[in-house]
PyMOL Python script that loads the backbone (N, CA, C, O; Angstrom):
from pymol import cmd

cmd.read_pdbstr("""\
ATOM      1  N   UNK A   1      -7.801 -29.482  -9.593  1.00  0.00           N
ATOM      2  CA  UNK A   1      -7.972 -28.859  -8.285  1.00  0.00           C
ATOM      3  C   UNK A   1      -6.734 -29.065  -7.416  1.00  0.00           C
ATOM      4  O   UNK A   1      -6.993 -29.116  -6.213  1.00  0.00           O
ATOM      5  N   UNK A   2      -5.057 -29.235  -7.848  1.00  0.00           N
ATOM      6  CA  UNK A   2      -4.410 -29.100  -7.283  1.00  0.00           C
ATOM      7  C   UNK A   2      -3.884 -28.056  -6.381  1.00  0.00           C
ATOM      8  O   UNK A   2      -3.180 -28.245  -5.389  1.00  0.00           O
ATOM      9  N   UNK A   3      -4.331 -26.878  -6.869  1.00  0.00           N
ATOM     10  CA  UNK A   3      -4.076 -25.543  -6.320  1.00  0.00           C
ATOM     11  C   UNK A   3      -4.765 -25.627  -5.124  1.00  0.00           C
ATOM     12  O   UNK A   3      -5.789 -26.273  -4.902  1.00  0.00           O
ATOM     13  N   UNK A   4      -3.994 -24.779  -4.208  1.00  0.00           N
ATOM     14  CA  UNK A   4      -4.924 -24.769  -2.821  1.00  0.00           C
ATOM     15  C   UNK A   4      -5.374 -23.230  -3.142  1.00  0.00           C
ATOM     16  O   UNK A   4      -5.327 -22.591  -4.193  1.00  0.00           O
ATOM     17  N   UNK A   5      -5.767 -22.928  -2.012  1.00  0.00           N
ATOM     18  CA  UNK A   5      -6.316 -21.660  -2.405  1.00  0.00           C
ATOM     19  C   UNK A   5      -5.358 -20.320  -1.863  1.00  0.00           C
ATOM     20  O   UNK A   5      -5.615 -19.213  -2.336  1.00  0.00           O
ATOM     21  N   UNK A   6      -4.168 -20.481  -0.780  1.00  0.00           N
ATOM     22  CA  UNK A   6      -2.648 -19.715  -0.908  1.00  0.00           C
ATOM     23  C   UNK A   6      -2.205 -19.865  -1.659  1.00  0.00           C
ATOM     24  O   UNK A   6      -1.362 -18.979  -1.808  1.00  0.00           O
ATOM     25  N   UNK A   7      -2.191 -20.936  -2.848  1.00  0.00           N
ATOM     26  CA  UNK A   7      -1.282 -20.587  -4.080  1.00  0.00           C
ATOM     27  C   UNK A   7      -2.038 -19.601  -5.042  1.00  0.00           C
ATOM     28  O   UNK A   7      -1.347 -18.921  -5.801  1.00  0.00           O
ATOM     29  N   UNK A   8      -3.398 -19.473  -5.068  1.00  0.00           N
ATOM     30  CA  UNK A   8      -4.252 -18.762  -6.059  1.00  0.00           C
ATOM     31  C   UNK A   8      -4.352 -17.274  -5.402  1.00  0.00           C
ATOM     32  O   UNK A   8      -4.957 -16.356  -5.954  1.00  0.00           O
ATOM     33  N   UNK A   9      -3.672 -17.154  -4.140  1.00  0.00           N
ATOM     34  CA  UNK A   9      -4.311 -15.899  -3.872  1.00  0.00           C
ATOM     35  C   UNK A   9      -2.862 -15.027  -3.651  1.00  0.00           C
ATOM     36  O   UNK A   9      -2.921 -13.872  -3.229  1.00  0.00           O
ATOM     37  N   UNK A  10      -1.349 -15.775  -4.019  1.00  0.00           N
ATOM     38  CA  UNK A  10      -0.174 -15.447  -4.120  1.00  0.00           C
ATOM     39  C   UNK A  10      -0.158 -14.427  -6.173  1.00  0.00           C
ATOM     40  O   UNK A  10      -0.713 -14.743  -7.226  1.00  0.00           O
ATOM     41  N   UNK A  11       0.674 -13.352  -5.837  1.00  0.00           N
ATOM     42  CA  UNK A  11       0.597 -13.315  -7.496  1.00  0.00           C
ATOM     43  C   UNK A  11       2.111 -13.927  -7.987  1.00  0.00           C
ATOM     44  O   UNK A  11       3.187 -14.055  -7.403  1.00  0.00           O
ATOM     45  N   UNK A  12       1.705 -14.193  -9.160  1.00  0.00           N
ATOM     46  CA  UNK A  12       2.759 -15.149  -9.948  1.00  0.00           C
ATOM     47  C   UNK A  12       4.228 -14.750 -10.478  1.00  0.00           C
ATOM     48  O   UNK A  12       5.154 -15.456 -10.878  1.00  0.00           O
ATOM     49  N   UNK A  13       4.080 -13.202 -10.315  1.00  0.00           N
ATOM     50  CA  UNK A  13       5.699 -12.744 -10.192  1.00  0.00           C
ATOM     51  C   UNK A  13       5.573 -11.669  -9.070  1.00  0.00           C
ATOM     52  O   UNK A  13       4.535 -11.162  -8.645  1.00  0.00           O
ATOM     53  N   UNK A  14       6.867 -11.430  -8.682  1.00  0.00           N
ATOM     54  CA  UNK A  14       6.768 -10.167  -7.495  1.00  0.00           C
ATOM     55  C   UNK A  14       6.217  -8.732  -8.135  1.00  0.00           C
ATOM     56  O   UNK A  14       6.078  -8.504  -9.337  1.00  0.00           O
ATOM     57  N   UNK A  15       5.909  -7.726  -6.922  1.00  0.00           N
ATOM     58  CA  UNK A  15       5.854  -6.626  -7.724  1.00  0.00           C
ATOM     59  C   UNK A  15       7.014  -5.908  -8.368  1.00  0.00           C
ATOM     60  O   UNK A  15       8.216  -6.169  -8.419  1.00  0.00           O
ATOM     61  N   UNK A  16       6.358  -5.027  -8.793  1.00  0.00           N
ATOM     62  CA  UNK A  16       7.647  -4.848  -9.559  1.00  0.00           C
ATOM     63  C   UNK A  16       8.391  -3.291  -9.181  1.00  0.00           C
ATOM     64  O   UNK A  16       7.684  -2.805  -8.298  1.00  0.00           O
ATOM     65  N   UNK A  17       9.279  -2.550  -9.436  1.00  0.00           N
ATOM     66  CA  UNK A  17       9.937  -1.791  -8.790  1.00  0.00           C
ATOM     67  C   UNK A  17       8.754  -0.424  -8.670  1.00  0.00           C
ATOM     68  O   UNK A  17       8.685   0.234  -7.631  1.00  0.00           O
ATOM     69  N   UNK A  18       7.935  -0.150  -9.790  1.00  0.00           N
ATOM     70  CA  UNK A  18       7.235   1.046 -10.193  1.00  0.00           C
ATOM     71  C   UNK A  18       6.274   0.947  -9.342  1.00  0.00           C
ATOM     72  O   UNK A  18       5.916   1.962  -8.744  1.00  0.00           O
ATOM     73  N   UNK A  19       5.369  -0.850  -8.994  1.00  0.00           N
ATOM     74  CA  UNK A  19       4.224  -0.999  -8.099  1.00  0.00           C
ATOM     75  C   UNK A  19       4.891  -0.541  -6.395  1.00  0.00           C
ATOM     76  O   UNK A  19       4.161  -0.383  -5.416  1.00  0.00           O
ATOM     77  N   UNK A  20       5.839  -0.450  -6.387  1.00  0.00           N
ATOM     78  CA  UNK A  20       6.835  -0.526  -4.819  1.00  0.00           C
ATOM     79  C   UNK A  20       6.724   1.116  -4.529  1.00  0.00           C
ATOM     80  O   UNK A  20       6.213   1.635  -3.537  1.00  0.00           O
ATOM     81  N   UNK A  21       7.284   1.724  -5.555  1.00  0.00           N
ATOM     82  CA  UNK A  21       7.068   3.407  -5.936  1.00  0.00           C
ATOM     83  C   UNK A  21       6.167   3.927  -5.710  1.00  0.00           C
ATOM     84  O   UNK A  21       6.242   4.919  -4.984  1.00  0.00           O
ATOM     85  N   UNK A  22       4.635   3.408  -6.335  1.00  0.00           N
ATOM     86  CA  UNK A  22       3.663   3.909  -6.439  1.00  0.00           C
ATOM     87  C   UNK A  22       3.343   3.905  -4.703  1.00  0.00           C
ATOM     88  O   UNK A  22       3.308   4.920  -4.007  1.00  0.00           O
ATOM     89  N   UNK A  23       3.144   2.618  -4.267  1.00  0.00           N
ATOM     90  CA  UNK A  23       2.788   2.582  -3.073  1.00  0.00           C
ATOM     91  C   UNK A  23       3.654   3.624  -1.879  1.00  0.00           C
ATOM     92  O   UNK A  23       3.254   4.415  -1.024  1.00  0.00           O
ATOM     93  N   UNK A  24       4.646   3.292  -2.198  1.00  0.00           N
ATOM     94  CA  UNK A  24       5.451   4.285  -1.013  1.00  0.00           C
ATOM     95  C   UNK A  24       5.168   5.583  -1.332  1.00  0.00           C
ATOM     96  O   UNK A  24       5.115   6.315  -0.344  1.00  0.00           O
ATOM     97  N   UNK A  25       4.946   6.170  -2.500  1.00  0.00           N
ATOM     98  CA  UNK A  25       4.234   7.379  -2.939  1.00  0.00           C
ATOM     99  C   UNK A  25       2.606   7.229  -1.914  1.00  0.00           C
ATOM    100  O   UNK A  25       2.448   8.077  -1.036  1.00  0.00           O
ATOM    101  N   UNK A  26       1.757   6.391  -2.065  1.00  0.00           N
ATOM    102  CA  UNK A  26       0.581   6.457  -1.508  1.00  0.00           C
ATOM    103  C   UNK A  26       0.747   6.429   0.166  1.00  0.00           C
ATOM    104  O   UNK A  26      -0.290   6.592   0.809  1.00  0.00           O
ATOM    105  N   UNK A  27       1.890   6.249   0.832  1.00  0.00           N
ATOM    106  CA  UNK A  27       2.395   6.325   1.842  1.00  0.00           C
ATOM    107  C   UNK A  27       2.236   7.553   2.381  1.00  0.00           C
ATOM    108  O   UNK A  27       1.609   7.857   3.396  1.00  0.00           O
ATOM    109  N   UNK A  28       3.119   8.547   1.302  1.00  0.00           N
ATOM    110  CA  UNK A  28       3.753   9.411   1.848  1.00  0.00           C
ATOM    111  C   UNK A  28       2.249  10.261   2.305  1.00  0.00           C
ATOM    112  O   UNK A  28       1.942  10.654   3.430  1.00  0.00           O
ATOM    113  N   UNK A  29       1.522  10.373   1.119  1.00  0.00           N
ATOM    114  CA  UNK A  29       0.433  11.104   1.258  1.00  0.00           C
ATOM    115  C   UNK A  29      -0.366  10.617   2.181  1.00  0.00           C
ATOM    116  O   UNK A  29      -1.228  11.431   2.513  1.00  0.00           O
ATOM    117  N   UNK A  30      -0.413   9.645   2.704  1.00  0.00           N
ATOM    118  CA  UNK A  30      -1.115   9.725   3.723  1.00  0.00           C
ATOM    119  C   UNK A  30      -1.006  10.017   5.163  1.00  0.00           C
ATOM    120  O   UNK A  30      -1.860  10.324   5.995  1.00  0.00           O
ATOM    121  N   UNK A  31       1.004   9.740   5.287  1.00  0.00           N
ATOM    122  CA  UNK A  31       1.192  10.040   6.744  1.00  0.00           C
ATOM    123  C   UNK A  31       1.163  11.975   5.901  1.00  0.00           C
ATOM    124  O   UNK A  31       1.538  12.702   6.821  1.00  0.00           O
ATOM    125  N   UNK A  32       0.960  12.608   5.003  1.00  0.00           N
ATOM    126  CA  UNK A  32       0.777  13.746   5.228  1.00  0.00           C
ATOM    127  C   UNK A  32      -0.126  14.081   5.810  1.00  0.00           C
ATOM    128  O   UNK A  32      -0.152  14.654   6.899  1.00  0.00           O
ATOM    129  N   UNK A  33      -1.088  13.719   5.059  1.00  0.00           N
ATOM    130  CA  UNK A  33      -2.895  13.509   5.163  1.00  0.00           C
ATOM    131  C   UNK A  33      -2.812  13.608   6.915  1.00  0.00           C
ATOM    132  O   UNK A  33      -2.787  14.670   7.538  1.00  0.00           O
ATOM    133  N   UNK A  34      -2.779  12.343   7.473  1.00  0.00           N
ATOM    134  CA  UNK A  34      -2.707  12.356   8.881  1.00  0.00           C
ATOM    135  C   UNK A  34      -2.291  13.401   9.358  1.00  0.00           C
ATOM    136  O   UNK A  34      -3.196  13.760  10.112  1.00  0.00           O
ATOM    137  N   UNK A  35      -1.205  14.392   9.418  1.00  0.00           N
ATOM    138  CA  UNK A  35      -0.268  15.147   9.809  1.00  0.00           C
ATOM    139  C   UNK A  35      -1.263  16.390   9.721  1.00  0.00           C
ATOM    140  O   UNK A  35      -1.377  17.093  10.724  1.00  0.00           O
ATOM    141  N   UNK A  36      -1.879  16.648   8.749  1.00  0.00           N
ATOM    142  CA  UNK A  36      -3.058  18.003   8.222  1.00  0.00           C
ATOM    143  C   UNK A  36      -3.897  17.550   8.941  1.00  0.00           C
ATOM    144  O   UNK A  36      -4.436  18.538   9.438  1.00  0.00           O
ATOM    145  N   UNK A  37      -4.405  16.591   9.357  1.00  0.00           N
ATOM    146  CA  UNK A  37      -5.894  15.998  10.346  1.00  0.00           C
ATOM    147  C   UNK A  37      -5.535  16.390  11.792  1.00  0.00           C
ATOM    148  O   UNK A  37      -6.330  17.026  12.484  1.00  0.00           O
ATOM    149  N   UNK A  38      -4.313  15.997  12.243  1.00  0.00           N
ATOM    150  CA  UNK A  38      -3.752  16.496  13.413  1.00  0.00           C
ATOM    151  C   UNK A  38      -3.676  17.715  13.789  1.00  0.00           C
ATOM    152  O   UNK A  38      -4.113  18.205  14.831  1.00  0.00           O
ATOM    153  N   UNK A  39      -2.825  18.481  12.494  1.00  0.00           N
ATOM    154  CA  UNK A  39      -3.116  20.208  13.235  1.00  0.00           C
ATOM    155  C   UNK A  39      -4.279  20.504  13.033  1.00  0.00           C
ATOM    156  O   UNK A  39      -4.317  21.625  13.539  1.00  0.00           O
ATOM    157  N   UNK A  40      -5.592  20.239  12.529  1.00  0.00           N
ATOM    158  CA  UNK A  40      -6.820  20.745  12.528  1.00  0.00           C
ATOM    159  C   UNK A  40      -7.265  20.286  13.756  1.00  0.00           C
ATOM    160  O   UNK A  40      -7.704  21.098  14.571  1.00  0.00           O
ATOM    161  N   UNK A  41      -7.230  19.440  13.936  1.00  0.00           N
ATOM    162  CA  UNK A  41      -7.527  19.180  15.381  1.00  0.00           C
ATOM    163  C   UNK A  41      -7.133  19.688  16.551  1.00  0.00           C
ATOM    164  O   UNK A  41      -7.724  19.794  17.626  1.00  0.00           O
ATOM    165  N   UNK A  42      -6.090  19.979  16.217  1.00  0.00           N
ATOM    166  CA  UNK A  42      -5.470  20.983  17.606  1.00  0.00           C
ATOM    167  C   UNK A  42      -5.996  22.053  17.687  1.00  0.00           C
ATOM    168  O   UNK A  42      -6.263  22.387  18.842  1.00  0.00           O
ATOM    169  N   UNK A  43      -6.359  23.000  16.622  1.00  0.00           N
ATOM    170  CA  UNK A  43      -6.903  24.466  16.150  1.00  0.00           C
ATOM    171  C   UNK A  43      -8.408  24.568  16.515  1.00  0.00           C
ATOM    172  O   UNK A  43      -9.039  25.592  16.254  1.00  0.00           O
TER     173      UNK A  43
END
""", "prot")
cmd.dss("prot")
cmd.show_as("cartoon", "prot")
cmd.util.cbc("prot")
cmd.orient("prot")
């Protein structure tokens, strides 16, 4: 029980360049997403 429970909830290597990608991909679509919610709303 040396582990505290910030070391167990850290992951054990960084992400990696493709997980960084993916996400900024899931980014994009959403400030789109937002952007399509906005002009419907105006209309």
């Amino acid at each position: 029980m040396s582990e505290s429970a910030s070391d167990q909830a850290k992951p054990k290597s960084p992400r990696s360049d493709t997980d960084r990608d993916i996400f900024a991909q899931i980014e994009r679509w959403m400030a789109l997403i937002r952007e399509i919610c906005l002009e419907q709303a105006k209309a």
